[in-house]
C-alpha positions as CSV (number, residue, x, y, z in Angstrom):
1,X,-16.2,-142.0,-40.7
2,X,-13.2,-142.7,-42.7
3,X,-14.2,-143.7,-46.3
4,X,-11.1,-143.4,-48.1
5,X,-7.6,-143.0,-47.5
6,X,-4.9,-141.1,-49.8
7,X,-2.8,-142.8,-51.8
8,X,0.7,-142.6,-50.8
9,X,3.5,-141.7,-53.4
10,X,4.4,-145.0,-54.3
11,X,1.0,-146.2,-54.8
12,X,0.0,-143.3,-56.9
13,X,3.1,-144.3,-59.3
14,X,1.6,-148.0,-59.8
15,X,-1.9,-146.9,-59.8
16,X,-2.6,-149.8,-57.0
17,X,-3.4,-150.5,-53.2
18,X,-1.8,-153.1,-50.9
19,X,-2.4,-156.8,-52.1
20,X,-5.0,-158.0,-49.8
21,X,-6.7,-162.2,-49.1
22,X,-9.1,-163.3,-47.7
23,X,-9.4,-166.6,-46.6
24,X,-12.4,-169.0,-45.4
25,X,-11.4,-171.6,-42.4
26,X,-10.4,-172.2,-39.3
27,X,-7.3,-169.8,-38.8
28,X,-5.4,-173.0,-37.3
29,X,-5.8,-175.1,-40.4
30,X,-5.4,-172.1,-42.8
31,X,-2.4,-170.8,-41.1
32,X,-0.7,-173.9,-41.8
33,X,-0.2,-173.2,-45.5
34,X,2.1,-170.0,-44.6
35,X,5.7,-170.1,-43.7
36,X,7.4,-169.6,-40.4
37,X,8.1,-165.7,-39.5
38,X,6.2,-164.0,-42.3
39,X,3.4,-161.5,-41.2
40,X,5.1,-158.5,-39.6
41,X,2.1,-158.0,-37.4
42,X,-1.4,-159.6,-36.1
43,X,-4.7,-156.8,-35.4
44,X,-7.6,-159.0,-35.2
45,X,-11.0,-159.2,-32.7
46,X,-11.1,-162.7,-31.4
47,X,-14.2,-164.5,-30.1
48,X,-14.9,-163.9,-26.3
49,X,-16.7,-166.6,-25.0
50,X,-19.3,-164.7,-23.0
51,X,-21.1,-167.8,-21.6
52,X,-21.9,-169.0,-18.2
53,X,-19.3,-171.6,-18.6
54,X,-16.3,-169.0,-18.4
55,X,-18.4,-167.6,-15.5
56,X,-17.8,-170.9,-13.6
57,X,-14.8,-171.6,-11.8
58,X,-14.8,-175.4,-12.2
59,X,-14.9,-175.3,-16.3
60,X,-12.5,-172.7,-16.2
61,X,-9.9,-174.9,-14.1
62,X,-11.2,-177.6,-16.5
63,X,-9.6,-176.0,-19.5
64,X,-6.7,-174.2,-17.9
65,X,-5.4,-177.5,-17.1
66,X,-5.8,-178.8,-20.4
67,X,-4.0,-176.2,-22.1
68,X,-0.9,-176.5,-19.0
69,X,-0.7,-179.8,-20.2
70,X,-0.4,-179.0,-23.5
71,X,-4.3,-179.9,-24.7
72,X,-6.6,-179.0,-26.8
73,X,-9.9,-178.2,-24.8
74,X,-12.2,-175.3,-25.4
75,X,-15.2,-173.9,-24.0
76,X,-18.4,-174.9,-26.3
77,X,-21.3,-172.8,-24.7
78,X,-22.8,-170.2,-26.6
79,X,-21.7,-167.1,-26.0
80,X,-22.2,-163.2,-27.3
81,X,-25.9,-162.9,-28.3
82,X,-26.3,-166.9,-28.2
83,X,-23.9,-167.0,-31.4
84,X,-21.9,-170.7,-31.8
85,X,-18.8,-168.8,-33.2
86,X,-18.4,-166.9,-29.9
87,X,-15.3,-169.9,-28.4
88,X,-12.4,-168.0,-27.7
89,X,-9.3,-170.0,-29.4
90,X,-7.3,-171.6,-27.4
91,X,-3.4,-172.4,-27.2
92,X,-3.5,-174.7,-30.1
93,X,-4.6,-171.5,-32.4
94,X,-2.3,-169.2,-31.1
95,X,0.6,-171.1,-31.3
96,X,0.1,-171.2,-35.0
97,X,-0.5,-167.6,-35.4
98,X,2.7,-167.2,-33.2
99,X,4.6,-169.3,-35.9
100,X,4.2,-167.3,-39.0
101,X,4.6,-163.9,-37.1
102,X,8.6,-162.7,-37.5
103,X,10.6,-162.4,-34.3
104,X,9.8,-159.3,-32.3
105,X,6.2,-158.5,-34.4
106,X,3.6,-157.5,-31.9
107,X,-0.3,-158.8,-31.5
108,X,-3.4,-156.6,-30.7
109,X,-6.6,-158.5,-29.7
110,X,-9.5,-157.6,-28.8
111,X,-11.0,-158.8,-25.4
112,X,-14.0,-158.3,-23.2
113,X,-13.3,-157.2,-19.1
114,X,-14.1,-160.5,-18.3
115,X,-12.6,-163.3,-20.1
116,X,-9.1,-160.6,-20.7
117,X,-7.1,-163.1,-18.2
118,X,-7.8,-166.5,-20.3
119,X,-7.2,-164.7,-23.4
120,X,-3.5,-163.7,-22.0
121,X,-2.9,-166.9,-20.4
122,X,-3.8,-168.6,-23.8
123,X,-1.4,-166.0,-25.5
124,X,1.2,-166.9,-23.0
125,X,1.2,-170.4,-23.1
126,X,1.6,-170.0,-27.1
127,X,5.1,-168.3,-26.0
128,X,4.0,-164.7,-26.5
129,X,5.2,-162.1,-24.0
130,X,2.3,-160.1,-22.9
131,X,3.6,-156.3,-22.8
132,X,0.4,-154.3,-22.4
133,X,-3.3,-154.0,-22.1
134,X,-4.8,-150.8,-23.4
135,X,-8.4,-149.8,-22.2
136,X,-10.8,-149.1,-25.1
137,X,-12.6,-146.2,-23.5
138,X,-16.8,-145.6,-25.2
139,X,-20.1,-143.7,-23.5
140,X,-22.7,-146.2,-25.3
141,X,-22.0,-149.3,-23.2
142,X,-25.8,-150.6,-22.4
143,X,-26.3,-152.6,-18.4
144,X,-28.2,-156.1,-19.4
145,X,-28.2,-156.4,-15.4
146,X,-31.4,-157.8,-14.1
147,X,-33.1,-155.6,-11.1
148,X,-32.9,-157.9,-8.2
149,X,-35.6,-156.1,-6.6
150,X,-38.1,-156.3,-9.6
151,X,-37.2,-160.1,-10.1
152,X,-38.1,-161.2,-6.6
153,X,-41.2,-159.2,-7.1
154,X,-42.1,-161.6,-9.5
155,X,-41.0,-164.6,-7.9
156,X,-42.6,-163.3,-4.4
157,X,-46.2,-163.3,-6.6
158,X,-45.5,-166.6,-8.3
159,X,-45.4,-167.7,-4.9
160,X,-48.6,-166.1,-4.3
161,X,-47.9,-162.4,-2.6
162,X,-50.8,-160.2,-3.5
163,X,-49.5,-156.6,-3.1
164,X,-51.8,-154.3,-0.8
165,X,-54.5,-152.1,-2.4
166,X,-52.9,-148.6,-2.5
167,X,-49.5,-149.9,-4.0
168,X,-49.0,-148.4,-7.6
169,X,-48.6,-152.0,-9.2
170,X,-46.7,-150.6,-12.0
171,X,-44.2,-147.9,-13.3
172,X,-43.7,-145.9,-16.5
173,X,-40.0,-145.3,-16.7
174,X,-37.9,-143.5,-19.8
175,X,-34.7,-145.7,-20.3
176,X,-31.9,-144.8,-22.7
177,X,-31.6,-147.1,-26.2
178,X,-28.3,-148.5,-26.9
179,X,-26.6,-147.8,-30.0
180,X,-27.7,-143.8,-29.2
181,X,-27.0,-141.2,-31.8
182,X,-24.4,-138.1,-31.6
183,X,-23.5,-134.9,-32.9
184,X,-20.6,-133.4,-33.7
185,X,-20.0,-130.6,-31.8
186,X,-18.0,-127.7,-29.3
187,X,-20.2,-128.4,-26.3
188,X,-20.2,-132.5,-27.2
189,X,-24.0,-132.2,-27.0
190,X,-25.5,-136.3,-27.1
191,X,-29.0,-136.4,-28.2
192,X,-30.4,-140.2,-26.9
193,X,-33.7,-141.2,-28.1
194,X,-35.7,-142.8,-25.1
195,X,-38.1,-145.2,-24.9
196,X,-40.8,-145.9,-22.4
197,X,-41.0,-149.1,-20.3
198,X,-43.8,-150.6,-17.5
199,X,-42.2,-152.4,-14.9
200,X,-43.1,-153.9,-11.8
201,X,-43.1,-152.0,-9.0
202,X,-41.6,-153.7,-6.0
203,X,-44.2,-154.6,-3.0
204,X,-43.0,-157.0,-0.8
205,X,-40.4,-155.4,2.1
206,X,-37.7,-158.1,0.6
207,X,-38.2,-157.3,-2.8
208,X,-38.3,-153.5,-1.7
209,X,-35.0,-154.3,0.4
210,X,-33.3,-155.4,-3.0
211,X,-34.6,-152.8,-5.5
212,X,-32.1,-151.5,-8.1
213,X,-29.3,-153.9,-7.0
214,X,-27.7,-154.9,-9.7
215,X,-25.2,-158.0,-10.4
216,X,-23.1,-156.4,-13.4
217,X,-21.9,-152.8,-13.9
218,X,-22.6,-151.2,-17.2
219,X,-19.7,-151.5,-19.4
220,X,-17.7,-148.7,-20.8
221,X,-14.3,-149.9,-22.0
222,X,-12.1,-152.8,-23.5
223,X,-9.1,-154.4,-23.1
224,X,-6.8,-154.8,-26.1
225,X,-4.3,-157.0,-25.1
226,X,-1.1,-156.2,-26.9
227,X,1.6,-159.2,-26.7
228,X,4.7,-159.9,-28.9
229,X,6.3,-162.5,-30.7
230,X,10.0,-162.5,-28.9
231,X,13.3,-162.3,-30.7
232,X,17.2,-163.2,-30.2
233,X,19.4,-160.8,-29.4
234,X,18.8,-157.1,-28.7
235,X,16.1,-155.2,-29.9
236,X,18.2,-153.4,-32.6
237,X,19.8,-157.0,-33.4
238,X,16.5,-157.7,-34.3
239,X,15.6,-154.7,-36.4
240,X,18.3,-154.9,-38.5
241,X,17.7,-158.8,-39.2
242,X,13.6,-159.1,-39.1
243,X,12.6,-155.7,-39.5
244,X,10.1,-156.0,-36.2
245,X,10.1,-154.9,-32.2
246,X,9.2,-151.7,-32.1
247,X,5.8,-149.6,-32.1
248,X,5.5,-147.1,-34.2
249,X,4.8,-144.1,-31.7
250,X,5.5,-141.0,-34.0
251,X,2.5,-141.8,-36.7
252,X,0.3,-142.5,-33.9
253,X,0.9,-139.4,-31.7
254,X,-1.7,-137.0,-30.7
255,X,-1.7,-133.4,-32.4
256,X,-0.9,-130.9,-29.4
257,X,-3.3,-127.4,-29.5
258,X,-1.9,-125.8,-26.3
259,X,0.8,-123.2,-26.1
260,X,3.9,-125.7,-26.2
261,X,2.5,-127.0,-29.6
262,X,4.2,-123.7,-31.5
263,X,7.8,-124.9,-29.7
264,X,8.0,-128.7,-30.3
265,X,7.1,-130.4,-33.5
266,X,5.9,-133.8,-31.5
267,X,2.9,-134.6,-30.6
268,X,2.1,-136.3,-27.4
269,X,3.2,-139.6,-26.4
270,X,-0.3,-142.3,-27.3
271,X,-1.4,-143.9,-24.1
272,X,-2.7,-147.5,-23.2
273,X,-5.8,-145.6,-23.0
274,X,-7.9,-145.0,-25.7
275,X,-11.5,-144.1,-26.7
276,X,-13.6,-140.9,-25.3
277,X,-13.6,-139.5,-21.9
278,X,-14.5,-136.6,-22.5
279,X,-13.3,-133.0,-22.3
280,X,-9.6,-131.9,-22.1
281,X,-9.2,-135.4,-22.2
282,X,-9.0,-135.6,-26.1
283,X,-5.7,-134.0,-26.0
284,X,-4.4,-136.6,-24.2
285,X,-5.8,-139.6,-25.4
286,X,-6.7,-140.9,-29.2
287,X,-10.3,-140.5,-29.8
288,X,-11.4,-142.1,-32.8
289,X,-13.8,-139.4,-33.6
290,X,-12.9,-136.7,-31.4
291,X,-16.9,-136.9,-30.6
292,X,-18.7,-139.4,-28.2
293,X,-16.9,-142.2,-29.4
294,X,-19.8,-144.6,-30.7
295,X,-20.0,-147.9,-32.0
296,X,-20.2,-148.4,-35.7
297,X,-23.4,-148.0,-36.9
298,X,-25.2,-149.3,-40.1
299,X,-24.1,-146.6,-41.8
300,X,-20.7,-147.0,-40.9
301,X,-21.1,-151.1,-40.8
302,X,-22.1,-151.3,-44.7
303,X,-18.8,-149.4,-45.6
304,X,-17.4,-150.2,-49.1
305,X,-21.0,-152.6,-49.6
306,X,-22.8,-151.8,-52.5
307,X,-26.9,-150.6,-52.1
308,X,-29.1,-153.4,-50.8
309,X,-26.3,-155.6,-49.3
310,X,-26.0,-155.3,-44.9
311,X,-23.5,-155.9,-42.8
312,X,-24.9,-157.7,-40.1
313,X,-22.2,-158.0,-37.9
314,X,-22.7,-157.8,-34.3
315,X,-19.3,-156.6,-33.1
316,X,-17.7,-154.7,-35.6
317,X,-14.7,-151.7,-34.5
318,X,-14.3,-148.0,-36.0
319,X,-12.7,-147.9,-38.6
320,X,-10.4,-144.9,-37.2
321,X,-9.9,-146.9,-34.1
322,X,-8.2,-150.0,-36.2
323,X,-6.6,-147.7,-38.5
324,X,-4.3,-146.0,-35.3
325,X,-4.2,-149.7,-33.7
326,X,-3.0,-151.2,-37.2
327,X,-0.4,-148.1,-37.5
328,X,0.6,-149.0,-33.8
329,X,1.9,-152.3,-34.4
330,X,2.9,-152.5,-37.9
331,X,6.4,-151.2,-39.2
332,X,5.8,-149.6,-42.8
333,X,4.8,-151.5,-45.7
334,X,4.6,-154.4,-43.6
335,X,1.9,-157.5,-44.2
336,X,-0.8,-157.5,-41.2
337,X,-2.7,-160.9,-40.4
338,X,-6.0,-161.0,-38.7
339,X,-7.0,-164.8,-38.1
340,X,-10.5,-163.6,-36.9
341,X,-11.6,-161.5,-39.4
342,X,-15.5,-160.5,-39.2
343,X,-17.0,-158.2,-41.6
344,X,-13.1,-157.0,-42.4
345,X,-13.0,-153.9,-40.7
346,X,-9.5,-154.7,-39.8
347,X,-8.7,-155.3,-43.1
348,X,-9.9,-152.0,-44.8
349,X,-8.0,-150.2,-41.8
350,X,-4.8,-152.0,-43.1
351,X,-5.3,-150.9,-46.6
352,X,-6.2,-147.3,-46.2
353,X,-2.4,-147.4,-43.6
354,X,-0.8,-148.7,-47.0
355,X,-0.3,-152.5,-45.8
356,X,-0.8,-155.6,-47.6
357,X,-3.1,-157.5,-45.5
358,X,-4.4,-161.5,-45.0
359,X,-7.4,-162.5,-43.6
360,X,-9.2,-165.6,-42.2
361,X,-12.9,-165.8,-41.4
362,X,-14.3,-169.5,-40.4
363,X,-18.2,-168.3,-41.4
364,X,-18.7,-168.2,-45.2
365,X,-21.2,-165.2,-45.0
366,X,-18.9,-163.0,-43.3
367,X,-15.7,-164.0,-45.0
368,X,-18.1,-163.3,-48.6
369,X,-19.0,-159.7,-46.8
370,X,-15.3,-159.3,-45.9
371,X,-14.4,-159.6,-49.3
372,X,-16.6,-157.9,-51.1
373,X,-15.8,-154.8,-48.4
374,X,-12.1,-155.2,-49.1
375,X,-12.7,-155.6,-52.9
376,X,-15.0,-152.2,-53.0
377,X,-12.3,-150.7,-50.4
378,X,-9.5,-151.3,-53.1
379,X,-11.5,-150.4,-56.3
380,X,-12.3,-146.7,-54.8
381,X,-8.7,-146.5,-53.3
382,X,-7.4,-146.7,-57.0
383,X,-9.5,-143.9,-58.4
């Protein structure tokens, strides 16, 4: 876990951090106070919408066609964990976000496997180019899948199916917990507390038929869609003028350790793939941790929060991950935007890279824990 980042040269002179501000809104109202072309960059982890309403093909075409004709319709069911915020912005938001970014500045945003196409088309229909889609790579994904085979098992004795005498009614099964622990080590040994579970054993030769079919794969990875603002001219043209259009590859190479590492001085070229596969693999792709790549936990959630205060957060990144995503996109000393704030884990990466950062957050209590994380993050940063 990254809890504080040096101070560069500069910073140590004037004794400060980046400015950072937060504000509290909704980012297409609040964006409308800043000029066009300002923010040099945008990292942020937009709502999903994980509902059954992006699931059905008739409310999608519902809304697609409002935003090709240039409306303003959104998805309102519940999504992620039953939370209201969880309405993925549409075209309207975008397109201001897309005016105060300068010419050539590039976007990363979050997305889940699922709804990755509407957020793109929502980006694209804002005029952003869409120029990559980097897989998010993590072990600690956790199947919500329903066992077909154990549900109609139930239904089959709603109906009134008695299983046979000498059937074993139920099961004691170990599963793993989600949010497992790790430790750091040579051998990447995982140590995953269990728990134990009675479930239904299937009966009935159709529910026996259907055991351990599944409707969802467990999920390991996700897209971050990177898109950019585009620009007159040539890229250079553009450089020269705005200061944007280019990624910054050389601070977010990977540190070579084989034999060619002694004969060139560069590191190897990042990938659109990041995260933890395991092995060799993390000299090839960025690891946040260079361990099983976890989620944050409460530990790592209730960073820069002083005793007695929680984050309660439900999707919060790494810290390290947003850090090499914020480096990514950002030219140096350059003014990163994240119109979907959170708990502010994207602003704290941005601080600890040496950026001056703005953030909006539409809920009050997580734009007040945003703030006080960013506040805290500064204080100990000017130590």
């Amino acid at each position: 876990m990254t809890k504080r980042k040096a101070k560069t040269a500069a910073q140590k002179a004037q004794n400060l951090t980046p400015t950072w501000q937060m504000l509290c809104g909704d980012s297409k109202k609040v964006l409308e106070q800043f000029p066009d072309n300002h923010f040099d960059s945008v990292v942020t982890d937009p709502p999903y919408s994980l509902s059954s309403e992006t699931l059905d093909t008739q409310s999608v075409i519902k809304v697609m066609q409002s935003w090709l004709g240039n409306g303003s319709a959104q998805f309102t069911e519940r999504g992620y964990g039953n939370e209201a915020w969880d309405v993925m912005p549409g075209p309207e938001t975008w397109k201001q976000v897309y005016r105060v970014m300068k010419p050539g500045s590039y976007l990363a945003a979050f997305s889940a496997s699922r709804t990755d196409d509407l957020l793109k088309m929502a980006l694209r229909l804002s005029g952003f180019e869409v120029v990559d889609t980097i897989a998010y790579v993590y072990r600690n994904g956790f199947p919500k899948a329903v066992d077909i085979g154990r549900a109609l098992e139930k239904r089959l004795r709603t109906w009134g199916h008695q299983p046979p005498q000498s059937h074993n009614d139920s099961v004691r099964v170990q599963t793993e917990l989600s949010g497992s622990s790790y430790v750091k080590s040579l051998k990447r040994q995982v140590k995953r507390p269990q728990t134990e579970q009675v479930v239904l054993e299937p009966s009935h030769e159709l529910s026996k038929r259907w055991a351990d079919y599944h409707t969802h794969l467990k999920p390991s990875y996700q897209p971050i869609v990177i898109a950019r603002k585009p620009h007159g001219g040539t890229t250079l043209d553009n450089i020269m003028v705005n200061g944007t259009g280019a990624l910054n590859i050389g601070k977010c190479r990977l540190p070579r350790n084989d034999n060619i590492a002694a004969k060139v001085e560069l590191g190897r070229y990042p990938a659109n793939v990041v995260g933890d596969l395991g092995g060799d693999n993390d000299n090839w792709f960025f690891n946040p941790y260079n361990v099983i790549c976890n989620r944050p936990n409460q530990a790592d959630k209730d960073l820069y929060l002083p005793q007695g205060v929680v984050n309660d957060h439900i999707t919060p990144k790494p810290i390290a991950l947003m850090e090499w995503l914020t480096r990514l996109v950002t030219p140096t000393g350059g003014k990163v935007l994240d119109p979907f704030t959170g708990s502010g884990s994207t602003g704290i990466s941005a601080l600890h890279e040496g950026f001056e950062f703005v953030g909006v957050e539409l809920d009050a209590h997580y734009h007040d824990i945003a703030s006080l994380r960013l506040a805290n993050c500064e204080t100990a940063m000017n130590e």
